[in-house]
N, C-alpha and C positions, 0 to 999 in steps of 0.2 A: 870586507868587514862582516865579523859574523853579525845572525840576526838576533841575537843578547844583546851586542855593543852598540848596534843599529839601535833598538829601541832604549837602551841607556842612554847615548847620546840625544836621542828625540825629549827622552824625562828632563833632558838639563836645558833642552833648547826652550821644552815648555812652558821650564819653571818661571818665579818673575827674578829670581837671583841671577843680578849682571853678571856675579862672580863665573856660574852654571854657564851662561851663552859665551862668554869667553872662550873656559873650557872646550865646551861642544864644538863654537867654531872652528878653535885651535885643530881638534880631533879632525873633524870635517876637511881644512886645509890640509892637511897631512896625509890623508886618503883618499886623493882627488883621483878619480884613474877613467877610461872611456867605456870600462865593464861595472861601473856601478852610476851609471845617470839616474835610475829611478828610487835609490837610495837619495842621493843628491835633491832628488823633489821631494821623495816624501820628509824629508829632513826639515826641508823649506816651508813643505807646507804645514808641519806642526810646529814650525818655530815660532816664538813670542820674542821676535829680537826684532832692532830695528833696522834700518839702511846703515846706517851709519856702525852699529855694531857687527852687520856683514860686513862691510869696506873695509872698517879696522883689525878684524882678527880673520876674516876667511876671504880676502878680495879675490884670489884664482877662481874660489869655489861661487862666489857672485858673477862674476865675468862667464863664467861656465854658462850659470842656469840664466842668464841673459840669452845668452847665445843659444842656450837650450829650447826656451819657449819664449823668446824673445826679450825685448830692451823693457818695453814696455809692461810689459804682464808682471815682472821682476819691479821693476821699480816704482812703478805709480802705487799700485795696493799695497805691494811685498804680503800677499798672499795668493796662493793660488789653491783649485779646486781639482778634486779627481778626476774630473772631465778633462781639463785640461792634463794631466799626469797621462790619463786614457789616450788623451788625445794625441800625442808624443810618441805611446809606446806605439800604438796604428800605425806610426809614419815612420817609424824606426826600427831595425831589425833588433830590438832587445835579446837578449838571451833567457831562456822559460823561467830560469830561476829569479831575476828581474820582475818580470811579469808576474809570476806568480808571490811574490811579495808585495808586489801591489794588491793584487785580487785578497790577501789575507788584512792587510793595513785594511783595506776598501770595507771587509768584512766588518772588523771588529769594531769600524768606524760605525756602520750600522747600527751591530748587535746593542754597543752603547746608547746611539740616538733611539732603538727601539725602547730599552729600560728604564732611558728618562723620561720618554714619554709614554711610563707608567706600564707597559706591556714586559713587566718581568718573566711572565712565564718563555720568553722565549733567551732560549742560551746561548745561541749560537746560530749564524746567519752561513751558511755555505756555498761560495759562487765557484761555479767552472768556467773557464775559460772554453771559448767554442769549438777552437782548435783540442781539447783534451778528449 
């Protein structure tokens, strides 16, 4: 998936329109593959859907991120955090591109929490990967 369709799909998972999480999941089912897992969490962790609306339109792509970061972490919250996504990619041979789409999500996630809490002057947050 490119990284346009990646973040269009994440706009619809966001939104509160059931119509959107449908969609999204629908997409998500249909692009399930073993070279995009970190797509697959950051998808998860900006969704605003619930259990039941993963089970119903995306159940492969649920069963996945069970098995991904477990039964539990999936099911009880149905949300997860970068730490945990971090935590994955350490244990997993991702591929750079993988990982570095986290380190930009991870970024941008910041640079936002920075401007709501009032520190506009800063634009943009830059992280390296240690390996780079």
């Amino acid at each position: 998936m490119t990284k346009e369709k990646l973040y269009n799909v994440i706009k619809m998972l966001d939104s509160t329109d059931k119509e959107n999480h449908t969609v999204a999941l629908c997409i998500i089912e249909n692009n399930l593959s073993d070279d995009n897992n970190v797509e697959l969490l950051l998808q998860f962790k900006h969704s605003n859907c619930n259990r039941d609306q993963w089970l119903t339109n995306a159940p492969k792509a649920f069963h996945k991120l069970q098995k991904l970061i477990g039964k539990d972490s999936v099911s009880s919250t149905m949300n997860i955090s970068y730490k945990t996504i971090h935590n994955y990619i350490l244990n997993t041979n991702e591929k750079p591109e993988q990982v570095k789409l986290f380190m930009e999500d991870f970024a941008n996630s910041l640079t936002n929490q920075m401007i709501v809490y009032g520190y506009d002057f800063i634009k943009e947050i830059k992280i390296t990967y240690k390996d780079e």
